[in-house]
C-alpha positions as a LaTeX table, in Angstrom:
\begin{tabular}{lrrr}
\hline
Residue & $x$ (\AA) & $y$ (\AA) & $z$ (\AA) \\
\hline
Unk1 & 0.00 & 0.00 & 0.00 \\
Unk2 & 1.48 & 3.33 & $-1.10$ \\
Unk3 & $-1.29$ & 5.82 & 0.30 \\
Unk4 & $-3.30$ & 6.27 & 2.68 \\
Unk5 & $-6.57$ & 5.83 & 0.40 \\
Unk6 & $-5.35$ & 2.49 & $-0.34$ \\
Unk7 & $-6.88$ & 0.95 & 2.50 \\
Unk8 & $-10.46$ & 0.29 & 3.80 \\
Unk9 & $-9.99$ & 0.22 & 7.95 \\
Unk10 & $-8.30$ & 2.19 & 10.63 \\
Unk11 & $-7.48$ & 0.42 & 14.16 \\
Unk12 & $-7.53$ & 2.71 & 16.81 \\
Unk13 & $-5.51$ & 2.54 & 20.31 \\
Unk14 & $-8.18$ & 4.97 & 22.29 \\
Unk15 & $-6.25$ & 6.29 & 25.15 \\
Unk16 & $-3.68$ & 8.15 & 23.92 \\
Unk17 & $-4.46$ & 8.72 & 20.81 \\
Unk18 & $-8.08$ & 9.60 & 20.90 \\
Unk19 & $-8.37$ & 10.48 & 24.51 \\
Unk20 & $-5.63$ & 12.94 & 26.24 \\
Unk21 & $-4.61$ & 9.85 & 28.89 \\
Unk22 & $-2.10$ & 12.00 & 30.06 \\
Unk23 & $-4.17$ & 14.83 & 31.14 \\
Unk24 & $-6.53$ & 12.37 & 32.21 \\
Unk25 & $-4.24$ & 10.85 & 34.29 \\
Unk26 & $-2.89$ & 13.91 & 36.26 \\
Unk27 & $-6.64$ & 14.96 & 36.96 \\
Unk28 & $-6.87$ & 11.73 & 38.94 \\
Unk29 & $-3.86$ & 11.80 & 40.88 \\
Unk30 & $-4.26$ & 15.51 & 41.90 \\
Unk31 & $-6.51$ & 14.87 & 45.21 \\
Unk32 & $-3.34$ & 12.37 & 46.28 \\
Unk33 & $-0.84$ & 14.77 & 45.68 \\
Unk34 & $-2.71$ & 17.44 & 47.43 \\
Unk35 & $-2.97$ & 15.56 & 50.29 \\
Unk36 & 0.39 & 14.85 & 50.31 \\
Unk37 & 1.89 & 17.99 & 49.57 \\
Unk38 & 3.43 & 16.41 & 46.39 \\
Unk39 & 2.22 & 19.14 & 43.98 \\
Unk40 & 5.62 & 19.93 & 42.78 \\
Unk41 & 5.84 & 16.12 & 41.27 \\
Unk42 & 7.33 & 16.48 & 38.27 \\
Unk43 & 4.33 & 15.60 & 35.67 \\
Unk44 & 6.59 & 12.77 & 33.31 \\
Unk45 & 8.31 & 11.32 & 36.48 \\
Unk46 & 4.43 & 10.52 & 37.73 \\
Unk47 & 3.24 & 9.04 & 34.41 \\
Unk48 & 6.10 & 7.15 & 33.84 \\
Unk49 & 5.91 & 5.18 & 37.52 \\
Unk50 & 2.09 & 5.05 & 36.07 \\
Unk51 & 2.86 & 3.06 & 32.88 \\
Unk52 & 5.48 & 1.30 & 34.22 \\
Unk53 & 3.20 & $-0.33$ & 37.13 \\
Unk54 & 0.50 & $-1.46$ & 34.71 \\
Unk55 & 2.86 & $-3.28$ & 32.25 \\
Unk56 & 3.48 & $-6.59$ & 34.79 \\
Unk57 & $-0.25$ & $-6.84$ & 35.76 \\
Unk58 & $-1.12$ & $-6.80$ & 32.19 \\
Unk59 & 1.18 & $-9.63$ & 32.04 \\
Unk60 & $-0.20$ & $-11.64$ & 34.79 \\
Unk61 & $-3.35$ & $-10.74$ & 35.29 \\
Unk62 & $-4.66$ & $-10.27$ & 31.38 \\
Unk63 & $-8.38$ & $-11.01$ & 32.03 \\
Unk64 & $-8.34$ & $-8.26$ & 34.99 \\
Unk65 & $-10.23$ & $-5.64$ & 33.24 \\
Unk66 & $-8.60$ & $-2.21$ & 33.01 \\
Unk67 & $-10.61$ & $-0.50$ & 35.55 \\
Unk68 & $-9.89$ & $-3.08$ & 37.96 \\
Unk69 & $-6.39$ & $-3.07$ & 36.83 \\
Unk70 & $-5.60$ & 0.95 & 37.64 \\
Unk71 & $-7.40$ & 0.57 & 41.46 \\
Unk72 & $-5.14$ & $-2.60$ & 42.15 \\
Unk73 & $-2.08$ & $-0.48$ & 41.40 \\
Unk74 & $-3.17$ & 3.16 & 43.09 \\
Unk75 & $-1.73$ & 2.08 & 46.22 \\
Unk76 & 1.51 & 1.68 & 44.85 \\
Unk77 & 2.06 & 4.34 & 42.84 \\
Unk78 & 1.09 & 6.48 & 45.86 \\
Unk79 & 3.98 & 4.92 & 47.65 \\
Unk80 & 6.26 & 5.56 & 44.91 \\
Unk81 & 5.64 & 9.39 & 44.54 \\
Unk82 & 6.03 & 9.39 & 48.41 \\
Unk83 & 2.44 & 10.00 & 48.85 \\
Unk84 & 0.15 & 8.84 & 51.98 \\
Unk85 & $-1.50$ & 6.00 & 51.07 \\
Unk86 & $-5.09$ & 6.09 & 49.27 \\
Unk87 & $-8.68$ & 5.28 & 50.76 \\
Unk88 & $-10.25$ & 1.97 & 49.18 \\
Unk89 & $-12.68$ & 4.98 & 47.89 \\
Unk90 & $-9.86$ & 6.83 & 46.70 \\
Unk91 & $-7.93$ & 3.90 & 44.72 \\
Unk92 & $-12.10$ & 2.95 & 43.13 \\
Unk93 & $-11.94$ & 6.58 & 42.18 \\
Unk94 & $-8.40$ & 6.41 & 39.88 \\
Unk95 & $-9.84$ & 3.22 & 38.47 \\
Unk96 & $-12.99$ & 4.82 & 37.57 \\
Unk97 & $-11.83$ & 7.82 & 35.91 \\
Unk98 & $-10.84$ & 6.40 & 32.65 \\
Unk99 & $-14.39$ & 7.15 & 31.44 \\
Unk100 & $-13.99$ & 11.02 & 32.68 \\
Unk101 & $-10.38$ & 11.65 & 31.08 \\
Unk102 & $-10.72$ & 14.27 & 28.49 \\
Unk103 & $-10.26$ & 13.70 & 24.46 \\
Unk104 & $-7.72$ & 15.62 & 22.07 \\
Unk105 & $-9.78$ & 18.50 & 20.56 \\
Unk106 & $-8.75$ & 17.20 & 17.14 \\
Unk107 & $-10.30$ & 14.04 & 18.16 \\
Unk108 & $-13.91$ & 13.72 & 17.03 \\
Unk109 & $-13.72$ & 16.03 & 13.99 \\
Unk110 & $-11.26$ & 14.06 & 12.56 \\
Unk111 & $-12.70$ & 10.40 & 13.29 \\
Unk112 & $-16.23$ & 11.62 & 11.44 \\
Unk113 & $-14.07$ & 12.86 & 8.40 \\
Unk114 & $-12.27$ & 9.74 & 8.17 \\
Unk115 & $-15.38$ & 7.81 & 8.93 \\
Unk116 & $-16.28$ & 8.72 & 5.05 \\
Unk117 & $-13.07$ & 6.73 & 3.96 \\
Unk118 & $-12.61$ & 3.76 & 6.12 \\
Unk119 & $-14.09$ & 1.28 & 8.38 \\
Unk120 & $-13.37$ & 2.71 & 12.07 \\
Unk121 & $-12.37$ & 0.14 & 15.19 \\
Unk122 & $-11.35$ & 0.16 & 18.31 \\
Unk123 & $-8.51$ & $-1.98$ & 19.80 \\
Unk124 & $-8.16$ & $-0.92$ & 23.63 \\
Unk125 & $-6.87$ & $-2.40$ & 26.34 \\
Unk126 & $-9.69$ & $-0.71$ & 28.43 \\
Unk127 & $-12.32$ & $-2.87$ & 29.79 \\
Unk128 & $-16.13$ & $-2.17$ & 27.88 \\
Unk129 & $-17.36$ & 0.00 & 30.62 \\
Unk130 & $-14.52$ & 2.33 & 30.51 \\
Unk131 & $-14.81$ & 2.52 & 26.90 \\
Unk132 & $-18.72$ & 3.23 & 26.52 \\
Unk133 & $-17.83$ & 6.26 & 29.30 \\
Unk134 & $-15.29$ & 7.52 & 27.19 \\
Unk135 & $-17.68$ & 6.94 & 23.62 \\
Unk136 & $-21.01$ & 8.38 & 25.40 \\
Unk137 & $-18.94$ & 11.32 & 27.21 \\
Unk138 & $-15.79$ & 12.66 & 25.60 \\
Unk139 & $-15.88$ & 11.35 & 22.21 \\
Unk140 & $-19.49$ & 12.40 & 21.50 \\
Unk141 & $-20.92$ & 8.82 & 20.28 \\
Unk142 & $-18.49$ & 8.44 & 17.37 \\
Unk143 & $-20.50$ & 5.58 & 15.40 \\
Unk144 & $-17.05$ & 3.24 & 15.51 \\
Unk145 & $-18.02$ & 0.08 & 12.70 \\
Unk146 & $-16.17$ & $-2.32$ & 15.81 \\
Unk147 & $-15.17$ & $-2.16$ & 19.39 \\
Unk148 & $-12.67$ & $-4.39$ & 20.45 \\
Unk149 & $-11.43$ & $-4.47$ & 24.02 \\
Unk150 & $-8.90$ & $-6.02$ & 26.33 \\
Unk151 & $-11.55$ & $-7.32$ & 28.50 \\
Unk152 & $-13.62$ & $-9.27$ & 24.98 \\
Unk153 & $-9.77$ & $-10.13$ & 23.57 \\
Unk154 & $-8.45$ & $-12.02$ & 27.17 \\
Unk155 & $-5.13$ & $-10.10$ & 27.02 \\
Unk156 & $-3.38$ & $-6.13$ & 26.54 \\
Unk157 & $-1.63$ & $-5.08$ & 24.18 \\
Unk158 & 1.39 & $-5.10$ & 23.17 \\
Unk159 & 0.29 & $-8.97$ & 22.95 \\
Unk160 & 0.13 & $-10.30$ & 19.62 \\
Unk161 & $-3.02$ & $-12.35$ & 20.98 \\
Unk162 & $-4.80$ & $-8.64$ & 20.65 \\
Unk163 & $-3.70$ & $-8.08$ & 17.18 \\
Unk164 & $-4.90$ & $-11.06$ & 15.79 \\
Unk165 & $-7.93$ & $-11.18$ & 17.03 \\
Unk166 & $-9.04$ & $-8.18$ & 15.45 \\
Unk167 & $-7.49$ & $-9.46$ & 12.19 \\
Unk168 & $-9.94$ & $-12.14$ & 12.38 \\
Unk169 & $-12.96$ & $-10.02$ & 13.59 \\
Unk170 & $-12.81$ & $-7.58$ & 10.60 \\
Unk171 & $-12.10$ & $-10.15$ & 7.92 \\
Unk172 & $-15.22$ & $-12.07$ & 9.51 \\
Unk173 & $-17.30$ & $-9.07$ & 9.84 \\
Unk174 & $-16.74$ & $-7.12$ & 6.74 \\
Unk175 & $-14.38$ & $-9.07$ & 4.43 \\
Unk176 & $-11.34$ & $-6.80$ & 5.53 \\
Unk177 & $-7.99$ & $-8.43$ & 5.06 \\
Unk178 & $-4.90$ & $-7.66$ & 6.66 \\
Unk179 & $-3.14$ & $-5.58$ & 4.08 \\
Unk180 & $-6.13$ & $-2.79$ & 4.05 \\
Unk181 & $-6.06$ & $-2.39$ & 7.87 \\
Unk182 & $-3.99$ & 0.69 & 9.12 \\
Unk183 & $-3.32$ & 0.17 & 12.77 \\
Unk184 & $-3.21$ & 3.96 & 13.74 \\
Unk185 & $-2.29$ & 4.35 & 17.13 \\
Unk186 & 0.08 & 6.57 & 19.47 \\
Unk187 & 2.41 & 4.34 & 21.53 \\
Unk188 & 5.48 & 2.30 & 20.05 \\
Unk189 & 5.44 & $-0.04$ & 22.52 \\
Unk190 & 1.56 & $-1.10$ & 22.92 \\
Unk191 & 0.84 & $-1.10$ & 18.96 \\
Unk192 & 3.39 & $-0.06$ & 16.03 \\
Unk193 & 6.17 & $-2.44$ & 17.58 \\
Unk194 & 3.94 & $-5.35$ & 17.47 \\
Unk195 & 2.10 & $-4.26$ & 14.55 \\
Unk196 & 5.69 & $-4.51$ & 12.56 \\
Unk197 & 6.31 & $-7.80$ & 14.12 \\
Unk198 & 2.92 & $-8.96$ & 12.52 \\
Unk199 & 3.50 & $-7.18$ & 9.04 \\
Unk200 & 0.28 & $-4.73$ & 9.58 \\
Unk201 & 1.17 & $-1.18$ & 7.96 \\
Unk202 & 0.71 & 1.47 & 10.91 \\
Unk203 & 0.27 & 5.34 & 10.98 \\
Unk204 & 2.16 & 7.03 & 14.42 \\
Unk205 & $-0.24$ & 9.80 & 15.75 \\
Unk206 & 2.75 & 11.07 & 17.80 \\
Unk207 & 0.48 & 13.09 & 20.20 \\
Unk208 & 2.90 & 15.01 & 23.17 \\
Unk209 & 5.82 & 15.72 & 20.53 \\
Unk210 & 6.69 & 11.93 & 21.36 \\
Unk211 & 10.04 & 10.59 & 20.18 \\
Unk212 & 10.66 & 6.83 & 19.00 \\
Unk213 & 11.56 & 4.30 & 17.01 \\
Unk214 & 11.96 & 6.04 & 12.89 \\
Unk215 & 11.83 & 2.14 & 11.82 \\
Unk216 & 8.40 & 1.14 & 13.49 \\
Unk217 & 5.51 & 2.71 & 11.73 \\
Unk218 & 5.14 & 3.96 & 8.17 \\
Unk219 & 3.29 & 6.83 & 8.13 \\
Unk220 & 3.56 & 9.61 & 10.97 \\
Unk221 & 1.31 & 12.82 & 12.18 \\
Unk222 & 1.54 & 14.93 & 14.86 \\
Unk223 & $-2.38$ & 14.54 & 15.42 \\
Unk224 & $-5.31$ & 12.66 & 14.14 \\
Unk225 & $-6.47$ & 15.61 & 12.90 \\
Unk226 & $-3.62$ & 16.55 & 10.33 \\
Unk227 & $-3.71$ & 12.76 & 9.34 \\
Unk228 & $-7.28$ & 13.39 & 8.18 \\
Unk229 & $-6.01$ & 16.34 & 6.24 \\
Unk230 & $-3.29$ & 14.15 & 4.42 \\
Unk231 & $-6.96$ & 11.85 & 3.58 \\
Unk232 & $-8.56$ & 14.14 & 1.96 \\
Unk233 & $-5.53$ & 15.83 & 0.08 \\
Unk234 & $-5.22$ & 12.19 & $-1.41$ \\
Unk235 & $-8.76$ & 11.89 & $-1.71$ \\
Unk236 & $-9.02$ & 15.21 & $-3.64$ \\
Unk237 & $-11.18$ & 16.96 & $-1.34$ \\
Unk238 & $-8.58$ & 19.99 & $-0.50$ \\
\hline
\end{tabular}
């Protein structure tokens, strides 16, 4: 495939490319950090320790569903920014807030422009509640053609096990094989690094002036938004 016209489906990663999981993120942890006097926390230091907790209970634990997943691990990451540790209310609260974290204000616009081109579906390592907060709130109802979670699949991402499985859904469901799909997505490490190792083309959305890998995806935006302007250029509707 030599353009982006040339294929008929888009595979989204949600949080973080969609929805600002960043901002999200800090929103939740700001009550803690209050508490604690921990304001000053330097904002990358705190979402690394975040990312880097959930990566071995993915692991073991892939059929804890993502919600469960962040309240399980709250008490931890409290420890590890020196923080007093949460209420049983408190940790419920970070697990909850996926649904509540706020989308990129690119986001919609450009999913309903691109909606005209390709199949849209999601591939999320978020559990279906999380997901339909997110879909009803945030991202406005977006009509997505598939929704594919962690919690259906039985594993997270970066697990091959994910990738597959919606390689099978969309060639059962609309006839879609595996050299149309775009897996468009912002992290390396959940979805262009296995999407390589599987031969699926991918497009980096490299939301937060990210940095990575040059070798890993084949095409690359700074939002979703100028991606659906490259569309339509090809497309001849600019």
């Amino acid at each position: 495939m030599s353009k982006l016209t040339d294929f008929k489906l888009l595979s989204f990663d949600v949080y973080g490319t969609l929805i600002d999981w960043e901002t999200g993120i800090m929103e939740a942890v700001q009550l803690l950090l209050q508490k604690s006097n921990k304001t000053d926390l330097d904002k990358r230091f705190i979402l690394r320790k975040c990312s880097l907790l959930q990566r071995p209970v993915q692991k073991q634990n892939p059929n804890m569903i993502y919600s469960e997943l962040l309240t399980s691990i709250y008490p931890q990451l409290a420890e590890e920014l020196g923080c007093e540790k949460p209420s049983e209310e408190e940790c419920k609260a970070f697990g909850d807030s996926v649904g509540k974290w706020p989308a990129f204000p690119d986001s919609v616009s450009a999913l309903h422009r691109l909606h005209k081109y390709y199949k849209l579906v999601v591939l999320s390592n978020v559990d279906n509640i999380s997901f339909a907060a997110s879909n009803s709130g945030p991202l406005q109802n977006v009509p997505f053609d598939a929704v594919l979670t962690a919690q259906d699949i039985g594993s997270y991402k970066p697990n091959h096990n994910n990738f597959e499985y919606m390689l099978r859904e969309v060639k059962q469901r609309f006839g879609i094989e595996k050299a149309q799909v775009l897996q468009t997505a912002q992290s390396q490490f959940h979805d262009h690094r296995p999407a390589k190792e599987l031969g699926i083309t991918s497009s980096w959305i490299a939301r937060y002036g990210s940095t990575g890998e040059d070798d890993v995806f084949n095409w690359k935006f700074s939002s979703l938004g100028e991606m659906a302007d490259a569309v339509e250029k090809e497309a001849g509707e600019s």
